[in-house]
N, C-alpha and C positions, 0 to 999 in steps of 0.2 A: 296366892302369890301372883304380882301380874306379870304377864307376858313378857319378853325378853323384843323389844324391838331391835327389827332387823336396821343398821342404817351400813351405807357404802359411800366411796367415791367411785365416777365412772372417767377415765383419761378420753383421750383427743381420739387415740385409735380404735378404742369402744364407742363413743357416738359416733361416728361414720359409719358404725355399724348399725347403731340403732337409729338412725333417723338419713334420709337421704341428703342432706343438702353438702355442699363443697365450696370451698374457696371460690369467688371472693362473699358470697353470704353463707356461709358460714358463723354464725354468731355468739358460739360460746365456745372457749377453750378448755373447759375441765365440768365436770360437775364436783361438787366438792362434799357434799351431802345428799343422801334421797334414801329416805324411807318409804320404803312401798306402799303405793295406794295412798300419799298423806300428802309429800312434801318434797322438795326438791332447791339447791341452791346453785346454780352453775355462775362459774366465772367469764367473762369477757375484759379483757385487757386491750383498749382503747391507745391506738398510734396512731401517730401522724400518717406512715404509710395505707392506712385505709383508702380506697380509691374514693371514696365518698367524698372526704374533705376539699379534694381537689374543686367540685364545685360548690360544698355547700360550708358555707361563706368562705370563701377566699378569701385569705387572711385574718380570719376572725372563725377557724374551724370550731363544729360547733354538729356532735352526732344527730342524724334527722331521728325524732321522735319514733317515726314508723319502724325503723332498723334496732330501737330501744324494746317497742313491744315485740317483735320478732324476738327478740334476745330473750325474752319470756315464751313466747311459743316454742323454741327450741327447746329449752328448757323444760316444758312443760311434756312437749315430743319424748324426750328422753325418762322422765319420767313415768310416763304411759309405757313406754316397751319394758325398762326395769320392771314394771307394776307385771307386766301381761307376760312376760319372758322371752326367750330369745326365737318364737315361733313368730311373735310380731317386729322382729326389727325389716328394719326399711318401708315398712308401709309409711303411707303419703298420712300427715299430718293437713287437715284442713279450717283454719277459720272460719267461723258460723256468724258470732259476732262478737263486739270489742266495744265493753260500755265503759264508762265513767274513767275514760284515761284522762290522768293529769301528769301534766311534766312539770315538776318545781324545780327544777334548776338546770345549765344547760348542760350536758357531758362534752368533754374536751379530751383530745389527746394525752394522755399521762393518768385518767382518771383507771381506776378496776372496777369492773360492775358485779354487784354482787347480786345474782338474780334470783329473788326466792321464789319460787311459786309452791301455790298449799290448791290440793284439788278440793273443790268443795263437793262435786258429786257426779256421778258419770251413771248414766244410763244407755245400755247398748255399746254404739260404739260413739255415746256421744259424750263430751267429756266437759265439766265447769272449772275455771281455775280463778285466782285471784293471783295476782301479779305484783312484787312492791321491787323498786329494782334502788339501791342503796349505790354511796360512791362514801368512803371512809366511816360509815356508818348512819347515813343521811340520806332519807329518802328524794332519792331527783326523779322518780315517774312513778305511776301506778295506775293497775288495770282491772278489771272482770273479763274475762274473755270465755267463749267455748269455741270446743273444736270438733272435727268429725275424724275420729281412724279410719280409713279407707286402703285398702289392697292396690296396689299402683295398677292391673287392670281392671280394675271396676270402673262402670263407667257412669 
C-alpha cells in the first residue's frame, strides 16, 4: 500500500516565521501547497501599489524579472523549513546560482503568481530547485536555481 503523502498550506503569519524577509520584499502571500522534501506552490498577488512599479516603467508597469525569481526563492525558503521543521525557521536562505531563467511574458498589476517550485536534490545544506512561475495557468518565467541554508550568524 503506498504511503499517505503528507501535503499542507502555510498562511502569511507562518512564513514570517519560516523565512526572514518583510515588507516591502516580501514576495509571496500564502503557500498554497508543499509537500515535504518534493514541492511547493506559493502565491503572489501582483498591485499597482508595489513600490517597484513606480520606476519600472512608468506607465507601462511591468514586474522586474529579478523580483519574479525571488518570488521562487521564497518559495522555495519555505519549503526548506516545512521540509527540516520548525528548528530551522528564520535561517538565512542564500543564492549559489540561477541557470536557464526565461521570462515569457511580462507580469503586470492584476496578475496572481502561481509559484511552483519541485526540489530536485539537496545535499548538506545545499539545496537544487527548478522554478516555473504560472499567471492563469501559463507559464510567464522559469528557472534552476540553488541555494545554501545558513544560520544568520554563520559567517
Amino acid at each position: 500500500m503506498p504511503a499517505t503523502v503528507e501535503r499542507h498550506n502555510v498562511n502569511l503569519a507562518e512564513i514570517m516565521l519560516d523565512i526572514p524577509h518583510r515588507y516591502p520584499f516580501l514576495l509571496i502571500d500564502k503557500v498554497i501547497d508543499i509537500e515535504k522534501n518534493v514541492s511547493a506552490v506559493g502565491i503572489k498577488n501582483v498591485t499597482i501599489n508595489e513600490g517597484f512599479f513606480q520606476g519600472h516603467f512608468p506607465g507601462h508597469p511591468v514586474m522586474p524579472g529579478v523580483l519574479i525569481i525571488e518570488s521562487m526563492a521564497q518559495t522555495a525558503g519555505v519549503l526548506v523549513v516545512e521540509t527540516l521543521g520548525p528548528e530551522s525557521r528564520g535561517k538565512l536562505v542564500y543564492f549559489m546560482s540561477i541557470e536557464s531563467a526565461k521570462f515569457r511574458r511580462p507580469v503586470v498589476p492584476g496578475d496572481q503568481l502561481h509559484v511552483h517550485v519541485s526540489k530536485e536534490r539537496n545535499r548538506g545544506n545545499v539545496w537544487k530547485f527548478r522554478g516555473v512561475v504560472r499567471v492563469d495557468g501559463v507559464s510567464v518565467a522559469e528557472a534552476n536555481f540553488s541555494a545554501m541554508i545558513r544560520d544568520r550568524d554563520a559567517s
